[in-house]
VOZA-801944 format. One record per residue (C-alpha): residue number from 0; x negated, y negated, z negated; chain; residue in three letters. Coordinates in steps of 0.001 Angstrom, whole numbers. Each point is the difference from the previous one (the first is absolute). Example, Ala and Ser with C-alpha at 12.3 -4.5 7.8 and 13.67 -1.06 7.14 Angstrom:
% VOZA-801944
{0 {-12300 4500 -7800} A ALA}
{1 {-1370 -3440 660} A SER}
This chain:
% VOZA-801944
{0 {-80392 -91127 -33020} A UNK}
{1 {2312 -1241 -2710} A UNK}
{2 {-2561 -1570 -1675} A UNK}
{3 {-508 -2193 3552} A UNK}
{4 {3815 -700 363} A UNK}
{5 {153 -725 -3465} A UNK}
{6 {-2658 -2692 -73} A UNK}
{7 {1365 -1540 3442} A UNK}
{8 {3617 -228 -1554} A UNK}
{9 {-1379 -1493 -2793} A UNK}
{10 {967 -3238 912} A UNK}
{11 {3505 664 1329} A UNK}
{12 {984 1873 -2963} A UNK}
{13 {562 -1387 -3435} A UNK}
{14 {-1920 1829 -2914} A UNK}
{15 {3113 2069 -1510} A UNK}
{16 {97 1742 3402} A UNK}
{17 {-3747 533 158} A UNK}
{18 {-198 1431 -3199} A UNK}
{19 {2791 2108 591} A UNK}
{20 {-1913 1664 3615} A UNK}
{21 {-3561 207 -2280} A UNK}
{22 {2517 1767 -2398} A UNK}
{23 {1691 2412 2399} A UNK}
{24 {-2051 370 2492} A UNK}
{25 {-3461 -203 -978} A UNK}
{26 {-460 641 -3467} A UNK}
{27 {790 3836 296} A UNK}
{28 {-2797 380 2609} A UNK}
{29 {-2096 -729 -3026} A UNK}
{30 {1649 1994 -2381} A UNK}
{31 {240 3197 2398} A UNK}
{32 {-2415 2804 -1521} A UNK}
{33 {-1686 -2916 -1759} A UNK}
{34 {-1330 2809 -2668} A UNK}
{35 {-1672 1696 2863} A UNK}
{36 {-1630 -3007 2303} A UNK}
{37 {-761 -920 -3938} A UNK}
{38 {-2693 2040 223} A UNK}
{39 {-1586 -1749 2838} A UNK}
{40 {-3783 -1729 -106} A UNK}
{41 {72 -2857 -2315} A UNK}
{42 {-535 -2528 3736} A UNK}
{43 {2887 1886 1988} A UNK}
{44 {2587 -1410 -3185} A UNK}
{45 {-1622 -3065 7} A UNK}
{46 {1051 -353 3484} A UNK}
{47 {3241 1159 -1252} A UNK}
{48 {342 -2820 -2660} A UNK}
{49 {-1099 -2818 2516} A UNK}
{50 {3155 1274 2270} A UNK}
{51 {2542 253 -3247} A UNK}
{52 {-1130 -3704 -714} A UNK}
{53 {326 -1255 3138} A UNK}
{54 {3211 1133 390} A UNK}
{55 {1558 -1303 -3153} A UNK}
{56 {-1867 -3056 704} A UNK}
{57 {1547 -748 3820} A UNK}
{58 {3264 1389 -1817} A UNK}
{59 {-262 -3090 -2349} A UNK}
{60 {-1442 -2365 2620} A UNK}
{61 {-2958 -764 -2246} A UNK}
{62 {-3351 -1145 583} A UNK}
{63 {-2599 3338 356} A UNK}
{64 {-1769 -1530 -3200} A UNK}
{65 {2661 422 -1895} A UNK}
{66 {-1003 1623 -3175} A UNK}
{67 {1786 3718 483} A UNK}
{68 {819 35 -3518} A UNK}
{69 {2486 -2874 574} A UNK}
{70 {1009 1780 3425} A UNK}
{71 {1046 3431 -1794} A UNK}
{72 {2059 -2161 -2791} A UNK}
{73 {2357 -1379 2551} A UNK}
{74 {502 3231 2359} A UNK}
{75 {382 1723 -3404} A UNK}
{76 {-2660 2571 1273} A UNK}
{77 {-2817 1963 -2015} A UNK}
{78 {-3304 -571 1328} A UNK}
{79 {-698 3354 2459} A UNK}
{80 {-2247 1859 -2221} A UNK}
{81 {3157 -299 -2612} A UNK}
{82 {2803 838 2066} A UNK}
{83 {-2541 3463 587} A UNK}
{84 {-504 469 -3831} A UNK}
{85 {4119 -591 -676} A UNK}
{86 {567 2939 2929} A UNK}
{87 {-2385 2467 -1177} A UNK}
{88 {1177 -511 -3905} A UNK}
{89 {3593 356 1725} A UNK}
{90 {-895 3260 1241} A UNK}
{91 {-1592 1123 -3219} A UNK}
{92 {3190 -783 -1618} A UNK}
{93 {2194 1718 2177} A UNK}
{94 {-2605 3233 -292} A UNK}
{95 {-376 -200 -4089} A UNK}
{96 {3899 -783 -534} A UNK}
{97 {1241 2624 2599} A UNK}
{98 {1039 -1696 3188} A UNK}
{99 {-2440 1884 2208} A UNK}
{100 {-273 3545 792} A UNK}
{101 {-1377 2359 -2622} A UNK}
{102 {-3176 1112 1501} A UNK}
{103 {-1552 -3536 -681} A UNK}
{104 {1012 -253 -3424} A UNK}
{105 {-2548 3128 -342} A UNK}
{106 {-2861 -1984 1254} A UNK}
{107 {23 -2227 -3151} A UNK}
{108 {-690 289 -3614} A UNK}
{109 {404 -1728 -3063} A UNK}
{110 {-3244 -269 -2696} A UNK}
{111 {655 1983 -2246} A UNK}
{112 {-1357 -174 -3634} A UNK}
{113 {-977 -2624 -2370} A UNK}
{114 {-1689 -2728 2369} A UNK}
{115 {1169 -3011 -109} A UNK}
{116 {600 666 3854} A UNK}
{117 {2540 2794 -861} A UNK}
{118 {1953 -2322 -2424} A UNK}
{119 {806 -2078 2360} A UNK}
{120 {1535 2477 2659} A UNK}
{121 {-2956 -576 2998} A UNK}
{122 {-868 2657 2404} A UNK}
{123 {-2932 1996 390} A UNK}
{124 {-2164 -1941 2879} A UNK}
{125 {-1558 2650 2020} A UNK}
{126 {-3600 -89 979} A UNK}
{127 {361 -1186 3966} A UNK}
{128 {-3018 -476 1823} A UNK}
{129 {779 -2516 2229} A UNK}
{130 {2511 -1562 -2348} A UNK}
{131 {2703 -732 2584} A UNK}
{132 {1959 3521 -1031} A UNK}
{133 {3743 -856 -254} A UNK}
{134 {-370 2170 -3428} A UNK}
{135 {-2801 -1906 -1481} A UNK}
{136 {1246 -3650 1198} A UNK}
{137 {3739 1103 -1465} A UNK}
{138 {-1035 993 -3111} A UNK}
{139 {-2168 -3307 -93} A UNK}
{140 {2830 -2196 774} A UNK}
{141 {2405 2038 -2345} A UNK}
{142 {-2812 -486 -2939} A UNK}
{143 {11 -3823 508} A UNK}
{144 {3718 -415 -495} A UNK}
{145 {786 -1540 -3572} A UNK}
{146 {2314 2374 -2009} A UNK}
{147 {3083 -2537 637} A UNK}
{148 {-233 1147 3289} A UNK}
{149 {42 3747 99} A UNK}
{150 {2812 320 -2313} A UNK}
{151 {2841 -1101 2737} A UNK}
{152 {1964 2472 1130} A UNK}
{153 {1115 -1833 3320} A UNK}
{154 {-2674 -569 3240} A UNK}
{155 {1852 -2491 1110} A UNK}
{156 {27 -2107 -3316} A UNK}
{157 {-3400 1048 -87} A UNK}
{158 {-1888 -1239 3200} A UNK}
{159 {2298 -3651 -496} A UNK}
{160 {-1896 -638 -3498} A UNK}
{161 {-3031 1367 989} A UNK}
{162 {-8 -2411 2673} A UNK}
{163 {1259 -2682 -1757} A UNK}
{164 {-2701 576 -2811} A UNK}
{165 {-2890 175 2624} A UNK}
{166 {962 -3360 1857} A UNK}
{167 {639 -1918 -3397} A UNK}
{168 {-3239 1601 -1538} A UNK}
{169 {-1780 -1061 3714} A UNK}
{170 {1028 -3233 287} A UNK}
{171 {-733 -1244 -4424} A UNK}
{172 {-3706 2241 617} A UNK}
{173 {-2151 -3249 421} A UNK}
{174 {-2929 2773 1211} A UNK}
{175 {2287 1961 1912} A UNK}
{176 {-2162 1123 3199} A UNK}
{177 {1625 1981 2828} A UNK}
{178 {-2140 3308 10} A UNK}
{179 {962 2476 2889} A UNK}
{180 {-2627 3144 -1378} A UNK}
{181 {2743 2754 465} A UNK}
{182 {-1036 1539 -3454} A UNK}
{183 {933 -3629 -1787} A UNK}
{184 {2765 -351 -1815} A UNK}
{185 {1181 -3156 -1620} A UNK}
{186 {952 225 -3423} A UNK}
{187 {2726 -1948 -1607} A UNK}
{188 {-616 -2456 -2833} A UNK}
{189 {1747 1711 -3501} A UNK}
């Protein structure tokens, strides 16, 4: 529905007020349980990522072609599959550093010994047989955080550079391809 009354205001609105309802009012629909639909067949957040686009795209009033690259520059938006990866690493932090409640700290663990795994402070990766286990995808996306990145002590600071590092990293990746496998997680250039 708001994506209808969005597209047929599109025209009587000018573009700091469209991005502004795409912001507010659309936007968290997306981000709602993300790490949970994130788990979804590879087609159903496909689908997904056609409806994110299109909405930044009437939002802008650009063409459809419009390369979605470009699009996510100017809304100041990670591609879908990156906004998911920034959440679940958000939740990891706020589990490893303490912000969550203790029983889930318990269902993580550090390697231990003298891997060069263990040096660098990653987690244990449990086996998971369909690999779309919250403890096996958050150790994964906890593992592909550069050092930099684990050592804040504040999630707020936190998710803003790891944001701001995916979307710069995105948008100078000449083979940057969106890839919506819920077990894929993009890792930053060092």
């Amino acid at each position: 529905k708001r994506l209808g009354a969005m597209y047929r205001g599109s025209s009587l609105l000018p573009i700091k007020y469209r991005k502004m309802f795409a912001n507010s009012l659309v936007l968290p629909h997306f981000d709602y349980l993300d790490t949970i639909y994130g788990r979804a067949s590879k087609t159903k957040l496909h689908e997904l990522d056609i409806l994110y686009k299109k909405v930044a795209k009437i939002a802008l009033g650009v063409e459809k072609t419009e390369s979605s690259i470009k699009v996510y520059r100017d809304m100041k938006w990670l591609p879908l599959h990156l906004r998911r990866q920034v959440h679940l690493s958000s939740y990891m932090f706020k589990i490893l550093k303490g912000g969550s409640p203790s029983n889930f700290i318990y269902k993580f663990s550090y390697i231990s010994g003298g891997s060069r795994d263990g040096a660098s402070c990653n987690l244990y990766t449990p086996q998971s047989k369909n690999l779309k286990n919250f403890y096996y995808l958050g150790a994964k996306a906890w593992n592909n955080l550069p050092t930099e990145l684990r050592n804040i002590n504040d999630p707020k600071v936190f998710c803003k550079i790891y944001k701001t590092k995916l979307l710069e990293s995105a948008l100078e990746d000449t083979n940057y391809v969106v890839n919506n496998s819920f077990d894929y997680f993009y890792k930053l250039a060092v």
